[in-house]
Each structure stands twice: as C-alpha cells, then as structure tokens.
N, C-alpha and C positions, 0 to 999 in steps of 0.2 A: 691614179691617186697619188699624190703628191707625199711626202715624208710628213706634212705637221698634220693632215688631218689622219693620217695612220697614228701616229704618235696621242692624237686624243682620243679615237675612238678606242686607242687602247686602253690610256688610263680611264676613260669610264666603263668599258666592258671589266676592266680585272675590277677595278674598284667596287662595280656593283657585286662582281661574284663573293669578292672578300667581305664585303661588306654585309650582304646577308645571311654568310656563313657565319659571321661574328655575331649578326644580331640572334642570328637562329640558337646560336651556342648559349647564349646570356639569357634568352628566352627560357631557353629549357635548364640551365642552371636554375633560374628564379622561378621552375616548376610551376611555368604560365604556359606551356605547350601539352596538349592533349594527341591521341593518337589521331584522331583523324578533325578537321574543318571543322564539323557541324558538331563534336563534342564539345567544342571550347564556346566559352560565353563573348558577349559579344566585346565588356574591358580586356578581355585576354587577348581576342583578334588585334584589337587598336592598339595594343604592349607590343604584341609581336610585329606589326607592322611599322610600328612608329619605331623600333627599335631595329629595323631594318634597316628601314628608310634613312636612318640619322647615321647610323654604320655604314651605309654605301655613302653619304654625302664625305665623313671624315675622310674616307677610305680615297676616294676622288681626290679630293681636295689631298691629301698626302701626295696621290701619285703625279697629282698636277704638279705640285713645291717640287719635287725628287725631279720629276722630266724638267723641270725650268730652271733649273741650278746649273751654274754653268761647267764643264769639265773641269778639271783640274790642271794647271798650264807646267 
C-alpha cells in the first residue's frame, strides 16, 4: 500500500469517527436522542443521522485541506 492511499483512508476513517462523535454530541445536546433505536420517532432518527452524516462529510473534508497543505519550507 503505497503512502497516498494510506494517507486517504486515513482522513476518512478519522473523519467519519470525529464526525459522528460530533453529530452524536449536538444530537443529544438538542435532546433528539433517546435511550435506545426503536424509542426515538422516526424525525429524530433522520436529525441524528443527517447530522452525522454532514459532520463526518465537514470532518473529511477538513482532514483532506490539513493533509494537502504543503509543509512549511
């Protein structure tokens, strides 16, 4: 495995972990998360997920800009 596709699988692996950490956190700040799946209604599911999903995309997308910035000379 060569250095550039290590270097992507990383920022999307970190990015998706950060990223649903973060939606998960805002989720249940904004006291849309219930204790378990099948107690949440089905707009709370599509809050929590879509706020996932848009949290891992920023989350990428930062660690993409940060790995493609060049050293410092």
């Amino acid at each position: 495995m060569n250095n550039g596709t290590l270097s992507a699988l990383m920022v999307i692996s970190l990015g998706c972990m950060a990223g649903s950490a973060i939606g998960l956190a805002i989720g249940s700040a904004l006291n849309k998360q219930k204790g378990e799946w099948s107690a949440m209604t089905r707009n709370e599911k599509i809050i929590n997920i879509t706020l996932m999903a848009v949290c891992s995309f920023i989350c990428c997308a930062g660690l993409a800009w940060y790995s493609l910035q060049a050293p410092p000379v």
